[in-house]
NUMARTOR-427877 format. One record per residue (C-alpha): x, y, z. Coordinates in steps of 0.001 Angstrom, whole numbers, always signed. Example, Ala and Ser with C-alpha at 12.3 -4.5 7.8 and 13.67 -1.06 7.14 Angstrom:
<nodes>
+---------+---------+---------+
:      px :      py :      pz :
+---------+---------+---------+
:  +12300 :   -4500 :   +7800 :
:  +13670 :   -1060 :   +7140 :
+---------+---------+---------+
</nodes>
This chain:
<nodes>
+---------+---------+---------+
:      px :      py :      pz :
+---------+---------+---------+
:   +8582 :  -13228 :  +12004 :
:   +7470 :  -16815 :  +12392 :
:   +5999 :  -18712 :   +9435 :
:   +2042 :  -20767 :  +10231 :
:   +1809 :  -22482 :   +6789 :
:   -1362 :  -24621 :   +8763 :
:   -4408 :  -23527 :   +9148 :
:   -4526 :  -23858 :  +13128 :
:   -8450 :  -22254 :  +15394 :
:   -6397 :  -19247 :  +15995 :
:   -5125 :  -18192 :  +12283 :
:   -9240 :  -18910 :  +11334 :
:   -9847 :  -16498 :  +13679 :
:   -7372 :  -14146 :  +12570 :
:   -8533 :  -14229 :   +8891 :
:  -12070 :  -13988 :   +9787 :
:  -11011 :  -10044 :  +12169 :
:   -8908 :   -9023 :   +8890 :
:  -12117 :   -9923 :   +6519 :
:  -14170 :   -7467 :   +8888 :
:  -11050 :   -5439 :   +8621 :
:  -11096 :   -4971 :   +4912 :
:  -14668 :   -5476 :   +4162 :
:  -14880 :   -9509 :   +3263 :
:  -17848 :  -10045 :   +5367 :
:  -19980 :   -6805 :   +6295 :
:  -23337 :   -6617 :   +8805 :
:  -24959 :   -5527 :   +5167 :
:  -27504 :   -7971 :   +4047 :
:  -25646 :  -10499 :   +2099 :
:  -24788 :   -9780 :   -1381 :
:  -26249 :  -11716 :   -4666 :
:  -23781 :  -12968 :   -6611 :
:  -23149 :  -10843 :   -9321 :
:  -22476 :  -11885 :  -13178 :
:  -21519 :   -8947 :  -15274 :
:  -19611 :   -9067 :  -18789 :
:  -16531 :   -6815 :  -19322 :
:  -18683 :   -4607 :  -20615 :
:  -20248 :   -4362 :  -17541 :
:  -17965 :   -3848 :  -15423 :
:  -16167 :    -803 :  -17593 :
:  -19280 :   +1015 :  -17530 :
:  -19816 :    +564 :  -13821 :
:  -16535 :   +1535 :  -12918 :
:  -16751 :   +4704 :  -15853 :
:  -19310 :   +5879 :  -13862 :
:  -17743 :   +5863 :  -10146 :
:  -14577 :   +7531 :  -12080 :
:  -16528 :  +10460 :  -13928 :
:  -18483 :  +11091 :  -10871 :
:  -15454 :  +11156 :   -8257 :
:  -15815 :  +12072 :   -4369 :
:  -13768 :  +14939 :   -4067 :
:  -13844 :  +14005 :    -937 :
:  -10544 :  +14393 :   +1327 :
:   -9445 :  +14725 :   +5100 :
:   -5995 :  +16001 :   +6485 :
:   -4684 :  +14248 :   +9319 :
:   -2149 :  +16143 :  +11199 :
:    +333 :  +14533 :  +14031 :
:     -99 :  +15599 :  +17903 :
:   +2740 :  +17773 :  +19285 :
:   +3950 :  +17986 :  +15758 :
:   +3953 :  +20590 :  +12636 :
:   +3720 :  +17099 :  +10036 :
:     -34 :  +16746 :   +8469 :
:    -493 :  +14274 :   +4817 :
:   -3938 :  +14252 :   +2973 :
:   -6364 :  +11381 :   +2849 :
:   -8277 :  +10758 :    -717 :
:  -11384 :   +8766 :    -414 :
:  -11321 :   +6003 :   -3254 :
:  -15197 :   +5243 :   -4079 :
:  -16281 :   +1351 :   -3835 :
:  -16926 :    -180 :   -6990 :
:  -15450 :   -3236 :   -9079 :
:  -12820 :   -3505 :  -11908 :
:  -11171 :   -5872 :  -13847 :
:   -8001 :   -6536 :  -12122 :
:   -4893 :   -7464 :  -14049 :
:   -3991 :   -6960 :  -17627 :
:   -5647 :   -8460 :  -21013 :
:   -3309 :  -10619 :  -23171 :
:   -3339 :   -8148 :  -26120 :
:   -1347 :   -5775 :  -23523 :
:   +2144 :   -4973 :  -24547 :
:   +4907 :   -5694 :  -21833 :
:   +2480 :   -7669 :  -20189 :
:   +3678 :  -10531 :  -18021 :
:   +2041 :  -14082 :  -16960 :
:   +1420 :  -13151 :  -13740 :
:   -1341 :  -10424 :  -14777 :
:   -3985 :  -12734 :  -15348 :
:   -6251 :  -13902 :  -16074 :
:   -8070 :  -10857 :  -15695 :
:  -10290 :  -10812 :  -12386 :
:  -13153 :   -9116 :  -11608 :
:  -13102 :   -7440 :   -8229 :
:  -15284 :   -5890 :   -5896 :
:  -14237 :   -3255 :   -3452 :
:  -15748 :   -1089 :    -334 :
:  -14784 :   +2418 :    -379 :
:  -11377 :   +3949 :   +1765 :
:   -9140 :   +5969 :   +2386 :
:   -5610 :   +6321 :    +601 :
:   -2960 :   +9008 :   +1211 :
:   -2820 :  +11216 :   -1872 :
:    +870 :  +10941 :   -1735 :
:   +3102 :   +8309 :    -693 :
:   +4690 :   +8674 :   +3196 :
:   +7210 :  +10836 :   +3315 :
:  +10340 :  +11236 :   +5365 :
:   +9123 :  +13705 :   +7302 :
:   +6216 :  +11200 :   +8573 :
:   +7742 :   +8304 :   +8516 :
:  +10638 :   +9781 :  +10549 :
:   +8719 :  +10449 :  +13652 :
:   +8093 :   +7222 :  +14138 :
:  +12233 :   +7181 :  +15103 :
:  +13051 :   +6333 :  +18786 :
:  +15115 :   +9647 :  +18420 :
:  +11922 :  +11608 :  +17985 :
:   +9868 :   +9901 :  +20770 :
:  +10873 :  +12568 :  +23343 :
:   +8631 :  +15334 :  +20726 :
:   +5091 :  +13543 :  +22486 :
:   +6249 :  +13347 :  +25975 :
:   +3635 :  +15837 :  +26023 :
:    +369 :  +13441 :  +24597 :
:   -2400 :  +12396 :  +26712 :
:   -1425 :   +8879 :  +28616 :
:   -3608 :   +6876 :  +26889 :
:   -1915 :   +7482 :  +23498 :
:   +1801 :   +7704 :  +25487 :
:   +1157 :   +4433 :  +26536 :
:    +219 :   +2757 :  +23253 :
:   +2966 :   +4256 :  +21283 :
:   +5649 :   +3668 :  +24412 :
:   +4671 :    -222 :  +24042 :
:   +5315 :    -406 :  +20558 :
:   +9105 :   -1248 :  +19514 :
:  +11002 :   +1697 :  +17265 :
:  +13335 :    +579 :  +14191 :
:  +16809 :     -86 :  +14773 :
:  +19194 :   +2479 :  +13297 :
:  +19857 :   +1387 :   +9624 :
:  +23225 :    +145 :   +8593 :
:  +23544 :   +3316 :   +6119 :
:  +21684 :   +6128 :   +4932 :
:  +18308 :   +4546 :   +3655 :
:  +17551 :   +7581 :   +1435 :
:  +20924 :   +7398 :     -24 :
:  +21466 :  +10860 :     +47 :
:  +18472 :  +11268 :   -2967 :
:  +16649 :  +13912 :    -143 :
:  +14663 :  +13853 :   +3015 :
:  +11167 :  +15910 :   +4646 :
:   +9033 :  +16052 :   +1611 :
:  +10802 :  +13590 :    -252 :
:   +9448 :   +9881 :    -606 :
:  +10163 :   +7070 :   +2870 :
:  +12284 :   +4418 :   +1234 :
:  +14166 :   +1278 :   +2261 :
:  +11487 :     -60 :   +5149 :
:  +10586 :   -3320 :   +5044 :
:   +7403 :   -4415 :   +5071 :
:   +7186 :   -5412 :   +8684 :
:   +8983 :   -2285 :   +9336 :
:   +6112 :    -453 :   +7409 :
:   +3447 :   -2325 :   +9149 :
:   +4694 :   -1630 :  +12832 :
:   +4855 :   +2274 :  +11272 :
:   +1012 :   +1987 :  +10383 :
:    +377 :    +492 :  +13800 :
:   +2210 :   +3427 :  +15555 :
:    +292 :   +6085 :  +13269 :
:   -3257 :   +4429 :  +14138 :
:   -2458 :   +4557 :  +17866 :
:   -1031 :   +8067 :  +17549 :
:   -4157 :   +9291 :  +15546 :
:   -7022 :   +7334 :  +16798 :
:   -7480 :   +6872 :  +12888 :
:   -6926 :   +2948 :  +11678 :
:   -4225 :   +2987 :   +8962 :
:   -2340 :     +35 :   +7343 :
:   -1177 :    -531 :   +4009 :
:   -3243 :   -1206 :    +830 :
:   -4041 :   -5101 :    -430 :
:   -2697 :   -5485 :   -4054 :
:   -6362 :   -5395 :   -5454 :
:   -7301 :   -2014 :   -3591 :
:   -4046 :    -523 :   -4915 :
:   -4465 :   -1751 :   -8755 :
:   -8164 :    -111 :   -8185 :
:   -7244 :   +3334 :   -7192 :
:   -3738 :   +3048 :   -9407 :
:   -6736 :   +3226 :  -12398 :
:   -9467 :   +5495 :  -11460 :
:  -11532 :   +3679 :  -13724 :
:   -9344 :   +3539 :  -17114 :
:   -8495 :     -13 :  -18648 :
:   -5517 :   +1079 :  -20386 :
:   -1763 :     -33 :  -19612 :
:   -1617 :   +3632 :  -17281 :
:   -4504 :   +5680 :  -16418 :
:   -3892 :   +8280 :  -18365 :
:   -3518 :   +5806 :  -21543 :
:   -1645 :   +3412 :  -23452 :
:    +879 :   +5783 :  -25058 :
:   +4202 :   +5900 :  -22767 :
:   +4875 :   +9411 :  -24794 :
:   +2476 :  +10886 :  -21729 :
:   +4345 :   +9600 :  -19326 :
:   +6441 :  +12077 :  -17723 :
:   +3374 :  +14060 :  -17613 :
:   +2367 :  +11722 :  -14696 :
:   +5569 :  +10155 :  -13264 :
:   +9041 :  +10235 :  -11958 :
:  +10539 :   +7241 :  -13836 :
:  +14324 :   +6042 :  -15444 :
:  +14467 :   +8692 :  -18308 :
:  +13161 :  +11872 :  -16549 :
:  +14368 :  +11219 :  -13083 :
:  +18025 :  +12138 :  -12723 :
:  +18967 :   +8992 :  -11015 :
:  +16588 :   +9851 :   -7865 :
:  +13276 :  +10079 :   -6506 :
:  +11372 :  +13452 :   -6273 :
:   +9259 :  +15821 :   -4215 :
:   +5828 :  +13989 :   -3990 :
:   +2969 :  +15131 :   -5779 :
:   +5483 :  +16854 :   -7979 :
:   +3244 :  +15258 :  -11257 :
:    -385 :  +15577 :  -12032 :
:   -2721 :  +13799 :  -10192 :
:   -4908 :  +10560 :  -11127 :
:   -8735 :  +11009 :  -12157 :
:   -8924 :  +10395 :   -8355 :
:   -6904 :  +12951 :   -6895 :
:   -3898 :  +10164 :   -6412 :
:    -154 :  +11624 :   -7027 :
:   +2275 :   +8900 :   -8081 :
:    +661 :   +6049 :   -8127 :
:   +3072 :   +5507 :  -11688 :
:   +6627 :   +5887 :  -10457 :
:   +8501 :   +7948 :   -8093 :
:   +8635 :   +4912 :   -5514 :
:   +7620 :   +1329 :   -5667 :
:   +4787 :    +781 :   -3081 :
:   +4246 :   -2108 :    -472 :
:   +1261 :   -3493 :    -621 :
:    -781 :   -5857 :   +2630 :
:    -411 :   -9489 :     -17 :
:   +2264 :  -12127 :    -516 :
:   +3277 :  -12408 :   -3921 :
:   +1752 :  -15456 :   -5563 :
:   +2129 :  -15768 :   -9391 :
:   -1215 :  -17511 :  -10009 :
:   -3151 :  -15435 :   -7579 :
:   -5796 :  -13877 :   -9843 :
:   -6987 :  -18126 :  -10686 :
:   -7850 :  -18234 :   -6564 :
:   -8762 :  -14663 :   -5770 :
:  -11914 :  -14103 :   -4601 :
:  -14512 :  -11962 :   -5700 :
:  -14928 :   -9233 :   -3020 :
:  -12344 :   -7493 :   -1477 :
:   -9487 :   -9753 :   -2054 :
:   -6391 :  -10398 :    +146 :
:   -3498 :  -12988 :     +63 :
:   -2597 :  -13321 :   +3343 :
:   +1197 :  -13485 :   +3770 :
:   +2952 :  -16227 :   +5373 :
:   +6321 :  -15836 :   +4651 :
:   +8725 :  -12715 :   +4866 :
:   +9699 :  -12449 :   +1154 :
:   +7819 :  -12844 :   -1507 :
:   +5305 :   -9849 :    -815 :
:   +3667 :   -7618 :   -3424 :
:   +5571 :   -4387 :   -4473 :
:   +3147 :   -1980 :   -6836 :
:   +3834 :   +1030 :   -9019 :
:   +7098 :    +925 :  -10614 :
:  +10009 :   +3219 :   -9293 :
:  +12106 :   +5870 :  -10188 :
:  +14719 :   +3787 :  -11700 :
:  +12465 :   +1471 :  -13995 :
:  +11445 :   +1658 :  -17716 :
:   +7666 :   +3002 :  -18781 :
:   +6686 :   -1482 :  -18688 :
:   +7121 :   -1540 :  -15186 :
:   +4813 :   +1785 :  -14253 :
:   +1815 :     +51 :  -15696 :
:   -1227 :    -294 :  -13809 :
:   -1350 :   -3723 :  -14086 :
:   +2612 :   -4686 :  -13143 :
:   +3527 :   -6861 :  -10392 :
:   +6981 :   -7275 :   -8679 :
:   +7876 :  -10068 :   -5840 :
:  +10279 :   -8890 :   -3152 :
:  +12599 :  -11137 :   -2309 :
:  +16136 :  -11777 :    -330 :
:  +18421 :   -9772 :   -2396 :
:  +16284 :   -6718 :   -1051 :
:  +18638 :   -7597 :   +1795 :
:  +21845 :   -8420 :     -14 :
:  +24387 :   -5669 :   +1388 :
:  +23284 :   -5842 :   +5296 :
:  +26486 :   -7011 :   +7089 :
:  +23542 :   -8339 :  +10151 :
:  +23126 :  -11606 :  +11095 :
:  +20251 :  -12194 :  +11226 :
:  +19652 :   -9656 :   +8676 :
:  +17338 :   -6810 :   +9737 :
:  +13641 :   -6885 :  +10246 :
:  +13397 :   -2955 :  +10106 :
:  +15655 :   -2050 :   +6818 :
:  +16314 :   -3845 :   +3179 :
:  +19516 :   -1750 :   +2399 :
:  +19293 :   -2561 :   -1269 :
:  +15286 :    -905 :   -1458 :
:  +16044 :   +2147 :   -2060 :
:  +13104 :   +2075 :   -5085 :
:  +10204 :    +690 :   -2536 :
:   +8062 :   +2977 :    -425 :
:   +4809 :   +2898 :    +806 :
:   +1279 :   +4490 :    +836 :
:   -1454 :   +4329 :   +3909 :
:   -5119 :   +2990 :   +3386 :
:   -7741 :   +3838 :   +5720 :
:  -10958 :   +1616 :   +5224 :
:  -13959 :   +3734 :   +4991 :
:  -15788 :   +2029 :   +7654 :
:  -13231 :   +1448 :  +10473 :
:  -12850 :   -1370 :  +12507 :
:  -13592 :   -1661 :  +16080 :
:  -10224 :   -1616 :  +18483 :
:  -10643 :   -5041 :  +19310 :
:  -10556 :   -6088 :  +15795 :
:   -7873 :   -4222 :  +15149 :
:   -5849 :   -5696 :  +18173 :
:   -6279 :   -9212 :  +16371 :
:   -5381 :   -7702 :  +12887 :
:   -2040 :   -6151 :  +14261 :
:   -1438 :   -9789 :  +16135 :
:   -1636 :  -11493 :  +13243 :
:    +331 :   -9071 :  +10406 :
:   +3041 :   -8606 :  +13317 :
:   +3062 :  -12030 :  +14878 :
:   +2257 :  -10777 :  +18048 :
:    +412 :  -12792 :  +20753 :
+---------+---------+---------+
</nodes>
């Protein structure tokens, strides 16, 4: 992946496709700008979380018995990050932001195995059988490299969480699943994940600020044996969302910057990445303590991700020391047209 640091025609162009993308700019009259106290902004987001959707879609693969359930997350605002007065809470939560998002779609689980899995050039010969159109697209598109050991580290497979992709790895996965589906799907940005990580609530999880609830809602250090589990295995967000505290770490679309919230901007927020490592990882994991589940925790990726693969160059597809990071698929409400879309996978890919 090549690094742009400048700001050359063609990267303009690309960030103007990925605002359309996630909802930056919108053929909606323009919005006023909107001043709103915290007080505010609780009760506006209260509201979206009592009322829910309860809205949902299952998507299920061509030519294959593998289906995962799509949760739509309402559009509203927040305040993103964490107040001081938050225990465990680290400088790069703040200061607190308030965000605006448009509604979309996020899997209700994270991807599993038995997804992510078909996305293997061992499994290409199961859609031999697709219409050309779609055998064409996902022919074209370049499969991961077998990994240099077991990525799931023997902790399970099937319904069990994907682990151990990269991001670009996870990206080229999303790009694969759109084509297959006819459905746009990518990962989340950091502020759409933080949103539907807290249904509304602005405590340190969204069931609360007591950790004594925990294992209630999550696969973390103490309760998890040493491994991930099952998905969905704990109850469910306000929002229908399984796991969004624990079981796996999560991608997410941004590069890790530690004063991000300063520069963010107001409506639907995205740090584009320009560098491999660091990038956003959400969530906390299986094998972290209750201060790293919070809603509001942030980790950075970085090389040691990597630190065990013999490869030189080291591996675009796998981090063999990630065993803790997963991922979960957003689907923006209002999709994209397939041209913007081309330029969006261009630019997170570096293709062109």
């Amino acid at each position: 992946m090549r690094i742009q640091p400048e700001k050359t025609p063609q990267n303009v162009l690309f960030i103007f496709i990925f605002s359309l993308i996630i909802g930056v700019t919108s053929c909606k009259a323009p919005k006023a700008a909107v001043v709103a106290s915290k007080e505010e902004v609780t009760e506006n987001v209260a509201v979206k979380a009592s009322e829910g959707t309860n809205e949902s879609y299952t998507e299920t693969i061509p030519l294959a018995s593998v289906s995962f359930d799509m949760v739509l997350v309402p559009e509203g605002q927040f305040l993103m990050g964490s107040p001081e007065s938050e225990a465990d809470r680290k400088a790069d939560e703040g200061p607190q932001k308030k965000v605006e998002l448009d509604a979309f779609w996020m899997g209700k689980h994270e991807v599993t195995w038995a997804l992510f899995e078909l996305f293997f050039k061992q499994n290409q010969v199961l859609f031999e059988n697709l219409e050309a159109d779609k055998l064409n697209a996902i022919d074209a598109i370049t499969r991961p490299s077998p990994p240099y050991e077991d990525p799931s580290y023997g902790m399970g497979k099937d319904d069990f969480p994907a682990v151990s992709m990269s991001t670009y790895s996870a990206l080229v996965f999303c790009k694969w699943l759109s084509n297959m589906t006819g459905k746009f799907y990518r990962l989340p940005t950091e502020a759409e994940w933080e949103y539907a990580a807290r249904a509304g609530s602005e405590t340190m999880y969204e069931f609360g600020d007591s950790a004594e609830e925990l294992a209630k809602y999550a696969v973390y250090y103490k309760n998890s044996n040493g491994k991930y589990a099952e998905v969905g295995t704990k109850l469910p967000n306000k929002w229908g969302l399984h796991d969004m505290h624990g079981n796996v770490a999560e991608w997410t679309l941004d590069q890790y910057k530690e004063d991000a919230y300063a520069k963010m901007k107001e409506s639907n927020p995205w740090e584009m990445p320009r560098v491999i490592h660091p990038r956003v990882i959400r969530g906390g994991s299986w094998d972290d303590d209750p201060d790293a589940l919070r809603s509001a925790a942030r980790v950075a990726s970085n090389i040691k991700l990597q630190k065990r693969d013999p490869q030189i160059p080291k591996s675009f597809w796998w981090f063999t020391d990630s065993n803790f990071v997963g991922m979960r698929l957003v689907s923006p409400k209002n999709q994209p047209s397939k041209e913007e879309q081309e330029k969006f996978w261009q630019m997170v890919l570096d293709e062109g």
